[in-house]
Legacy VTK file of the C-alpha trace (Angstrom):
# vtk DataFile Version 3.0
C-alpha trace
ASCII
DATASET POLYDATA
POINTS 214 float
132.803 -36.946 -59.010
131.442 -36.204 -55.906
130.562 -38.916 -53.044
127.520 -39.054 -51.046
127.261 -40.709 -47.760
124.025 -41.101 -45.739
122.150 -43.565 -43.606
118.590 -44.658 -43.612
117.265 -44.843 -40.135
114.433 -47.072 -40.093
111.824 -47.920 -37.343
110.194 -51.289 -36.644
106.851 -49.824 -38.571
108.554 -49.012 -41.338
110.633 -52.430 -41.637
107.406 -53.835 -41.416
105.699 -51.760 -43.951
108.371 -51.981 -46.426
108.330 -55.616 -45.894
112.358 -56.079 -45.226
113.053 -59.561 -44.614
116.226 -61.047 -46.414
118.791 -59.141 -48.658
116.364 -58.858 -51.968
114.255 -56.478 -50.265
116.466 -54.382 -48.841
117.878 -53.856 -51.733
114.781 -52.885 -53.537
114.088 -50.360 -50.577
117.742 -49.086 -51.154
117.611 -48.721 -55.339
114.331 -46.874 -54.491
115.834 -44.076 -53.286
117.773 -43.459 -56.372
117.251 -42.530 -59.868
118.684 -44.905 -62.302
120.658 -43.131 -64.277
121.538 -46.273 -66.865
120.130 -46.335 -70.104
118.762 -49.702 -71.449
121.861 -50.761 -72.918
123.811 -50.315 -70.001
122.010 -52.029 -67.612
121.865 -55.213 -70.027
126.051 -55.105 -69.986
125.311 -54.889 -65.898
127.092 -51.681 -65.525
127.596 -50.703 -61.850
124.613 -48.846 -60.361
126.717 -46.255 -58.721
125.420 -47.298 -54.970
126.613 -49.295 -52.348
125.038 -49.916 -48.987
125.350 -52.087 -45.527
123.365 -53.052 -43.042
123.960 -51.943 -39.784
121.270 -54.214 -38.665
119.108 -52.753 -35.505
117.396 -53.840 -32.751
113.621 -53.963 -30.660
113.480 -50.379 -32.374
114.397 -50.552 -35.446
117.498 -50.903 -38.218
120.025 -48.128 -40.143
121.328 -48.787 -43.948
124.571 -47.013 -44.712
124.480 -45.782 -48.235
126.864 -44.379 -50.997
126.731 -43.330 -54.030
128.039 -40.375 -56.729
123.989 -39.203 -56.384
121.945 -38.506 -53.881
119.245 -39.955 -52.266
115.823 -39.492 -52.017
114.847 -38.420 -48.201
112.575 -40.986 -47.226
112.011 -44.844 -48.491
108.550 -45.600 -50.483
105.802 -44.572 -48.953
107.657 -41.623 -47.018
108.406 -44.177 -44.421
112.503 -43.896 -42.833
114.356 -40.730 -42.816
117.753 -40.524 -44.561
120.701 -38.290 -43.633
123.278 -37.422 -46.012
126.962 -35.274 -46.353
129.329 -34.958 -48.938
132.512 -37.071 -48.521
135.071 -33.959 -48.131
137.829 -34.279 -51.287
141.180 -34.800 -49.089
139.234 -37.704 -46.985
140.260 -40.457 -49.150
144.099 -38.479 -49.227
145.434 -40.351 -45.891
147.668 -43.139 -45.564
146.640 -45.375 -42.597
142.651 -45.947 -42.247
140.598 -48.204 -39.616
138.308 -49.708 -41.585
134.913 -52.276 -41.629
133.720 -54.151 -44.685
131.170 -57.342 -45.422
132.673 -58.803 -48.464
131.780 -62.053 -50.531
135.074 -63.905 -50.709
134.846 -66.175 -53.704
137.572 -67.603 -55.629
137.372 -68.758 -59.647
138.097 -72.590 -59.706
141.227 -72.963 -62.212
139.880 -76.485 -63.916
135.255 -75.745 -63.851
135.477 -71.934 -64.023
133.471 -71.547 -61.475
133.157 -69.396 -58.665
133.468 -70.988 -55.334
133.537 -69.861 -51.893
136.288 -69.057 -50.092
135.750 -70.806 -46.371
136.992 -70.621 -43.207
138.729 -67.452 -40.766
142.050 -67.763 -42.069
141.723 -68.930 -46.084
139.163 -65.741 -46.025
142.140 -63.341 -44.122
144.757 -64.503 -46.657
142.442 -63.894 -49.494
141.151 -60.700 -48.647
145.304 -59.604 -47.433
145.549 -60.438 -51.222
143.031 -59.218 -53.077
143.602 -56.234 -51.069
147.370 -55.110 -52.403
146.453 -56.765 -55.864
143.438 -55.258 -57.104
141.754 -52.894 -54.299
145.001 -51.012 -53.712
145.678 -51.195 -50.114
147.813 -53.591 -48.250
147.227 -55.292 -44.458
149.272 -56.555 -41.707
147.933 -59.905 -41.062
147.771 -58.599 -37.123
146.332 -55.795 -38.110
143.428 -57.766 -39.767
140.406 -59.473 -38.072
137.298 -62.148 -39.722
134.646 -61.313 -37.358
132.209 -63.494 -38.846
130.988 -65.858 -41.857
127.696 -66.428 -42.743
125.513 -67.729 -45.590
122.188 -66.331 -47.147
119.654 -67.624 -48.936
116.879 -65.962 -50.406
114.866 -65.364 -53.897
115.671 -62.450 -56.315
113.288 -60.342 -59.089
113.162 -63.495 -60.623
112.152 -65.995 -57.705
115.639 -67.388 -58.652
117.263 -69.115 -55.199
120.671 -67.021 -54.127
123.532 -68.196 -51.821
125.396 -65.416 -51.082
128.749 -66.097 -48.671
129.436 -63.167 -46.735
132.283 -62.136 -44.232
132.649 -59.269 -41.721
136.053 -58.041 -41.964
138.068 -55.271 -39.898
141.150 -53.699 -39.070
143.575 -51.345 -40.602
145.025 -50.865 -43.801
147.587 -49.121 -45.548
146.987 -47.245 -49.147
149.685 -47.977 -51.610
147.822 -47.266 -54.948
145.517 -43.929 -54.143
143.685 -43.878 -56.949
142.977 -47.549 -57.279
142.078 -46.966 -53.520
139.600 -44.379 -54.480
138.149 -46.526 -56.822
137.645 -48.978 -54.427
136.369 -46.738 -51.999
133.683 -45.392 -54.739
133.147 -48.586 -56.753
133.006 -51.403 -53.956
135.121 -54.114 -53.570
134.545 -58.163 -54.185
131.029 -59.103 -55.035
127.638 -59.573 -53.958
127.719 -55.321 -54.092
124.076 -55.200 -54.833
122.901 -57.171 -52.001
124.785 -55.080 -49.065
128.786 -56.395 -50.174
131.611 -54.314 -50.835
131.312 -51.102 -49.053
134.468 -50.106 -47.184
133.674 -48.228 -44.457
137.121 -46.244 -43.463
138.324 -43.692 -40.871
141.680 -42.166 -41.357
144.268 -42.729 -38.527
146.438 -39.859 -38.202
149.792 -39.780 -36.647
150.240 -37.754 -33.863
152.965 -35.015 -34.380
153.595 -34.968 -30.434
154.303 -38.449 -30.152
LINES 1 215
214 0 1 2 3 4 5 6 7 8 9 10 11 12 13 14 15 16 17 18 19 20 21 22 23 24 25 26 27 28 29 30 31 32 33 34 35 36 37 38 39 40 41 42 43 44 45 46 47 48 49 50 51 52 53 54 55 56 57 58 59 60 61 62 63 64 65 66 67 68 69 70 71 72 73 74 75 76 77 78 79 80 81 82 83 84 85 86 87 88 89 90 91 92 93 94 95 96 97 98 99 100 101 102 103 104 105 106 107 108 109 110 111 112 113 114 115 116 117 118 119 120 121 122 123 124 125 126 127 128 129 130 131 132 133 134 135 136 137 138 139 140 141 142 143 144 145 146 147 148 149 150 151 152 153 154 155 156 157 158 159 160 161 162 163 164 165 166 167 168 169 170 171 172 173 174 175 176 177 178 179 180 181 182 183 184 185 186 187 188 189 190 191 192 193 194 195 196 197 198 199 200 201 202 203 204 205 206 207 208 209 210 211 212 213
């Protein structure tokens, strides 16, 4: 399956225009690029979508979505406002065994005696949690000085629905390790953590290569 990475560049008239102002609507402008390729049934069992994206956020000017996904993308947003760039993700990228990387996850924990899902708060809970939910399930393991919370934050907005959404989210970076590859390449395709449709999840990685001179 082949990856697709691109980024929508977006200028203030076309934020504006496409009426971007909390994480629903961005990711209605995103899903818009994209044919859904889920049949009825599928979408009921809330099978993944096949596309992740970030925001970069922006500036006076304007704002850039990263995207990917296993399709690609239209070339501009509704209305032929935004342009979006895209490449293939070459087959041997996702081969390496160090990467720098940059994700905004939603760290959330199942509570043992309700069930339910709770937050996971503060810098260091969140850097233990992500350390282990990275050599558990995403297949990659981190030094804990190789691994920095940038910074926590907590949405609110209305979905489809008009249904109220708290969404925790935290910017994480550093380096990481790969000891499963294909669970890693999963991870790299699928997402990690939740919240995936509303910006969460998408590890954004650059290989670190040893030098052979040093």
């Amino acid at each position: 399956m082949s990856l697709i990475a691109s980024v929508l560049n977006l200028d203030r008239a076309a934020v504006k225009a496409l009426r971007i102002t909390d994480p629903y609507s961005l990711h209605r402008v995103v899903y818009s690029l994209y044919p859904d390729v889920r049949d009825a049934g599928a979408k009921a069992g809330h099978a993944p979508s096949g596309i992740l994206h970030a925001d970069q956020g922006g500036d006076f000017h304007g704002r850039n979505i990263l995207l990917l996904a296993d399709r690609p993308p239209a070339a501009h947003a509704e209305g032929g406002f935004g342009e979006v760039r895209s490449k293939v993700i070459p087959i041997d990228f996702l081969g390496h065994a160090r990467y720098r990387f940059k994700v905004i996850v939603n760290p959330t924990r199942r509570d043992s005696a309700s069930g339910k899902l709770v937050s996971v708060k503060g810098r260091e809970a969140v850097a233990a949690w992500f350390a282990e939910r990275g050599l558990a399930s995403w297949g990659f393991a981190i030094s804990p000085e190789h691994l920095q919370v940038d910074r926590l934050e907590v949405l609110r907005f209305k979905d489809k629905a008009q249904r109220l959404v708290t969404l925790a989210q935290a910017h994480v970076q550093g380096q990481l390790t790969v000891t499963d590859h294909e669970q890693f390449r999963h991870s790299f395709a699928s997402g990690i953590g939740r919240g995936r449709s509303f910006g969460c999840g998408l590890l954004q990685v650059v290989p670190l290569i040893d030098n052979p001179f040093a």
